[in-house]
FIKOLZA-1660 file (N, C-alpha, C; in steps of 0.1 Angstrom, whole numbers, plus 5000, padded with zeros to 4 digits):
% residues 89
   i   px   py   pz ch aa at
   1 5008 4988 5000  A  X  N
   1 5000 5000 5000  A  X CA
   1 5009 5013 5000  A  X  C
   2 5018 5012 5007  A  X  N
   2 5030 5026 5008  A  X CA
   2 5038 5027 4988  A  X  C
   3 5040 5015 4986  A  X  N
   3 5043 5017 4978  A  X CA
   3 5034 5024 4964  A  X  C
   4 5023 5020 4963  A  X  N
   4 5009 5027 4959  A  X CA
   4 5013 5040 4955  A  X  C
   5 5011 5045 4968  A  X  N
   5 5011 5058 4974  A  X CA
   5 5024 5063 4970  A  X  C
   6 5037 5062 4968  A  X  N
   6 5049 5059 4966  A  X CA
   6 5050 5069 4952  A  X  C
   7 5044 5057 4945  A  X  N
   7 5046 5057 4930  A  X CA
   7 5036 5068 4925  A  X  C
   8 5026 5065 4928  A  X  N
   8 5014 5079 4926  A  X CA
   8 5020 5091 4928  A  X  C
   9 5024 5097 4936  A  X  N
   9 5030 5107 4945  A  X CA
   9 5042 5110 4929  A  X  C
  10 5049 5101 4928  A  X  N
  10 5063 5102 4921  A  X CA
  10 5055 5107 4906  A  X  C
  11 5046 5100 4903  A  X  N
  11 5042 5104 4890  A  X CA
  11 5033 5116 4887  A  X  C
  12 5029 5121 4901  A  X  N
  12 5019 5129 4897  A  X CA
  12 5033 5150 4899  A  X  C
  13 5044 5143 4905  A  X  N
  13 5052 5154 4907  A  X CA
  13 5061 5151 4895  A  X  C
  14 5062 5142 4888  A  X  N
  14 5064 5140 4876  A  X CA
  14 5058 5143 4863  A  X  C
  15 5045 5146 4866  A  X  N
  15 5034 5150 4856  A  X CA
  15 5034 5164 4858  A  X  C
  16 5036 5171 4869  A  X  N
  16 5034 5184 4872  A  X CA
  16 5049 5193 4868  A  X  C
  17 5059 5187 4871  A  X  N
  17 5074 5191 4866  A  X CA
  17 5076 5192 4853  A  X  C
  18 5068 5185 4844  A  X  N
  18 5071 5178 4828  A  X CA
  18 5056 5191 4819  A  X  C
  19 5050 5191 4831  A  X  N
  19 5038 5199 4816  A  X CA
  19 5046 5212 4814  A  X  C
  20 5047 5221 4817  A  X  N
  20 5057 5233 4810  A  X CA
  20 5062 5224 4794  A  X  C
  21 5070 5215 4798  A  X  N
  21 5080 5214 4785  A  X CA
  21 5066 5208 4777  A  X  C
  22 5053 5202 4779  A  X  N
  22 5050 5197 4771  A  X CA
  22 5036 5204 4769  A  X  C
  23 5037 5215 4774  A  X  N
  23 5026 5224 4767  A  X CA
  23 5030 5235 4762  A  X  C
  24 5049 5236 4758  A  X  N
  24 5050 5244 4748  A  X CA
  24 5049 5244 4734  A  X  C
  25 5047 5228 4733  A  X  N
  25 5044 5223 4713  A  X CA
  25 5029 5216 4717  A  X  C
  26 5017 5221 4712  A  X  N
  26 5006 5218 4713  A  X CA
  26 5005 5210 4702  A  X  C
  27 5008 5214 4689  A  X  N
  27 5011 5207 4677  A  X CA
  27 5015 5198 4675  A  X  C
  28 5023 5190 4688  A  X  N
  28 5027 5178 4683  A  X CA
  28 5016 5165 4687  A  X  C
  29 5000 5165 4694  A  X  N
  29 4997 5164 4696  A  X CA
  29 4986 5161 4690  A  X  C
  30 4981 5166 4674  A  X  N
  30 4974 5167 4666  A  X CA
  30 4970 5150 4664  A  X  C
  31 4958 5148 4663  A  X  N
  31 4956 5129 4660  A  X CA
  31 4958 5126 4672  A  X  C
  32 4965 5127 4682  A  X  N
  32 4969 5121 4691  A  X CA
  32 4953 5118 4701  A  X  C
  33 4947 5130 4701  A  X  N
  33 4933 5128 4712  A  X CA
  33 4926 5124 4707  A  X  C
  34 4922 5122 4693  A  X  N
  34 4909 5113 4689  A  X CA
  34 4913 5098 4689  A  X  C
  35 4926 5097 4684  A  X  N
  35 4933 5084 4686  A  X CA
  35 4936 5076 4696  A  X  C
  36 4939 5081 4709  A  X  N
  36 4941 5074 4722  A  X CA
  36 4929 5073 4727  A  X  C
  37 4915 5082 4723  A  X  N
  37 4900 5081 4725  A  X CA
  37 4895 5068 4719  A  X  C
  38 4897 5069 4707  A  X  N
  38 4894 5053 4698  A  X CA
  38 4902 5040 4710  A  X  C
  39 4913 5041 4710  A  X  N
  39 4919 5033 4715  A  X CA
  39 4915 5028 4728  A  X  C
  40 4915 5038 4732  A  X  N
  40 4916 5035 4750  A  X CA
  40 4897 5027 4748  A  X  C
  41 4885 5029 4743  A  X  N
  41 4878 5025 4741  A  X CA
  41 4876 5010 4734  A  X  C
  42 4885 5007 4726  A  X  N
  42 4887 4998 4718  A  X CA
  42 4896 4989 4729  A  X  C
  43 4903 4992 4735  A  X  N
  43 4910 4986 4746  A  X CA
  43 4906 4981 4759  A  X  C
  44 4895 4987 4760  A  X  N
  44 4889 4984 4770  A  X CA
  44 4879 4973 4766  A  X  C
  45 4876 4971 4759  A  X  N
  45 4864 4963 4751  A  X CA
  45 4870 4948 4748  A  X  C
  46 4888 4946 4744  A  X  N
  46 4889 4936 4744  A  X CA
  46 4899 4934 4751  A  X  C
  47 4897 4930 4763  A  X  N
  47 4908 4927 4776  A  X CA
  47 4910 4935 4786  A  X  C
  48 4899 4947 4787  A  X  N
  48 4909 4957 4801  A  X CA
  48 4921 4961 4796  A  X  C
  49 4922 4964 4787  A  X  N
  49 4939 4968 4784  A  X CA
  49 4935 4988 4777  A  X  C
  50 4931 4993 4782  A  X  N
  50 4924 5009 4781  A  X CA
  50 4937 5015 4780  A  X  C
  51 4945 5014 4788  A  X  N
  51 4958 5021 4786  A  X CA
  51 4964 5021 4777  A  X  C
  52 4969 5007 4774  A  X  N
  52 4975 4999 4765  A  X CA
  52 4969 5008 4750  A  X  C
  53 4960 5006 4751  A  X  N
  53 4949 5010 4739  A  X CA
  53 4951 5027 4733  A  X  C
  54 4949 5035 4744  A  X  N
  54 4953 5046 4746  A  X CA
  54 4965 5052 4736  A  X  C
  55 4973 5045 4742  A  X  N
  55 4993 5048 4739  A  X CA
  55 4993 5042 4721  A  X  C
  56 4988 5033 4725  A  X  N
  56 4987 5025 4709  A  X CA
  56 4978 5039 4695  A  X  C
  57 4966 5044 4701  A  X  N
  57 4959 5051 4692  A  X CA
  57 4963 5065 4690  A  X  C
  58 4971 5068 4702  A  X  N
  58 4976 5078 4702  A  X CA
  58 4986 5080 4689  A  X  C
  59 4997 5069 4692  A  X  N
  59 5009 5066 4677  A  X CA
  59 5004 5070 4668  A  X  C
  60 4991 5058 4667  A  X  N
  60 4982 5051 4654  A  X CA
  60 4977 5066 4649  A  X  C
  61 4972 5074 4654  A  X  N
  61 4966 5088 4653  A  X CA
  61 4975 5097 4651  A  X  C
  62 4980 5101 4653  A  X  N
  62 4993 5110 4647  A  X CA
  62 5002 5103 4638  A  X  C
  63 5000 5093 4638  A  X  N
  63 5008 5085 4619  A  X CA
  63 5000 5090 4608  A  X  C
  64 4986 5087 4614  A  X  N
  64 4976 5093 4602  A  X CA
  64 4975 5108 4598  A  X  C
  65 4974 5114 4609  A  X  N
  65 4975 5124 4608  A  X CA
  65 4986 5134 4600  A  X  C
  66 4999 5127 4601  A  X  N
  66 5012 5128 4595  A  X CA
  66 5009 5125 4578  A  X  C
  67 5009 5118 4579  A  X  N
  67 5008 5110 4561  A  X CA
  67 4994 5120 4555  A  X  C
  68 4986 5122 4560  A  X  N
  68 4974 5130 4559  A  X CA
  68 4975 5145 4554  A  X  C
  69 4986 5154 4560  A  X  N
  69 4996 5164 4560  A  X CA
  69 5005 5161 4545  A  X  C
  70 5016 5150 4546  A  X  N
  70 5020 5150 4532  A  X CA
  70 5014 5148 4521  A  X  C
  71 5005 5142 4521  A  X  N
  71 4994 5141 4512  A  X CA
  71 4989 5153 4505  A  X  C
  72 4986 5162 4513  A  X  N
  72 4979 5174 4513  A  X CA
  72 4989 5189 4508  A  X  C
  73 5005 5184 4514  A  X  N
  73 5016 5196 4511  A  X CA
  73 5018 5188 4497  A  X  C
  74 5016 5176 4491  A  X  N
  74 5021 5170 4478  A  X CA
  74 5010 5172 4469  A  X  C
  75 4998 5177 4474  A  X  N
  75 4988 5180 4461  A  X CA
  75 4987 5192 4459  A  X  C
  76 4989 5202 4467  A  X  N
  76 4992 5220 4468  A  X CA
  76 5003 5220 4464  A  X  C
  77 5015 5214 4460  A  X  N
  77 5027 5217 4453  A  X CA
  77 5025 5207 4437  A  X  C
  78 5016 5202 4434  A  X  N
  78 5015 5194 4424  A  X CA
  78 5004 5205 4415  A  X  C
  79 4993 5214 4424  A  X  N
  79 4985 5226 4416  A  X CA
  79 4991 5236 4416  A  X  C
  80 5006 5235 4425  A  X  N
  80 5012 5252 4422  A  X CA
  80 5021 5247 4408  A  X  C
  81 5023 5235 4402  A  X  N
  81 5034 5237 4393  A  X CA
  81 5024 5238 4380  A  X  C
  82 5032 5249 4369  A  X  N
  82 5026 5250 4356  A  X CA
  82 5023 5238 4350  A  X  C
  83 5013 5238 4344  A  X  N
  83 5015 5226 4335  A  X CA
  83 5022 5225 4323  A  X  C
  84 5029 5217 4315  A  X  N
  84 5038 5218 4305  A  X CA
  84 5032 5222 4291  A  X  C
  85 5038 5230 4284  A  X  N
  85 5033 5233 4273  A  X CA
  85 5043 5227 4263  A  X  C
  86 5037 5222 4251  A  X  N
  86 5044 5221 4237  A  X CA
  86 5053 5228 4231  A  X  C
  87 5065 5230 4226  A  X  N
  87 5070 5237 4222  A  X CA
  87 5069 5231 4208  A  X  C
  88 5070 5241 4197  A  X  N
  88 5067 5247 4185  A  X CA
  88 5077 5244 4177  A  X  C
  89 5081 5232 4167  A  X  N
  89 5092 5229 4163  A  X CA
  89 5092 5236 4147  A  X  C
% end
């Protein structure tokens, strides 16, 4: 039971020490909350593993999110280029 208490204590002055650095890029974060939402629900449903689930959707969610982004910078650079014209021999 001390130890419980122990560890809780350690993480919660660990979570309180750590948000500064990790609420100065909000952006990295994008995908991440719908995704560890999915997860953590999807996790729970098969095995009690909610956390597990969580950390998983989180990844899974910001991968998509990522590829989703280049996708999107490679079709805005594909309508910025001229299209080719014939030259006149």
């Amino acid at each position: 039971m001390i130890f419980r208490k122990t560890a809780l204590a350690s993480l919660v002055a660990l979570g309180f020490g750590a948000f500064p650095f990790l609420a100065s890029e909000p952006a990295l974060a994008v995908g991440c909350v719908s995704g560890a939402l999915a997860g953590g629900v999807a996790g729970h449903y098969a095995g009690h593993h909610a956390l597990a689930g969580a950390v998983g959707g989180c990844i899974v969610g910001h991968h998509m999110n990522t590829v989703e982004k280049r996708k999107a910078a490679a079709a805005a650079a594909a309508r910025q280029q001229p299209a080719a014209t014939p030259t006149a021999n």
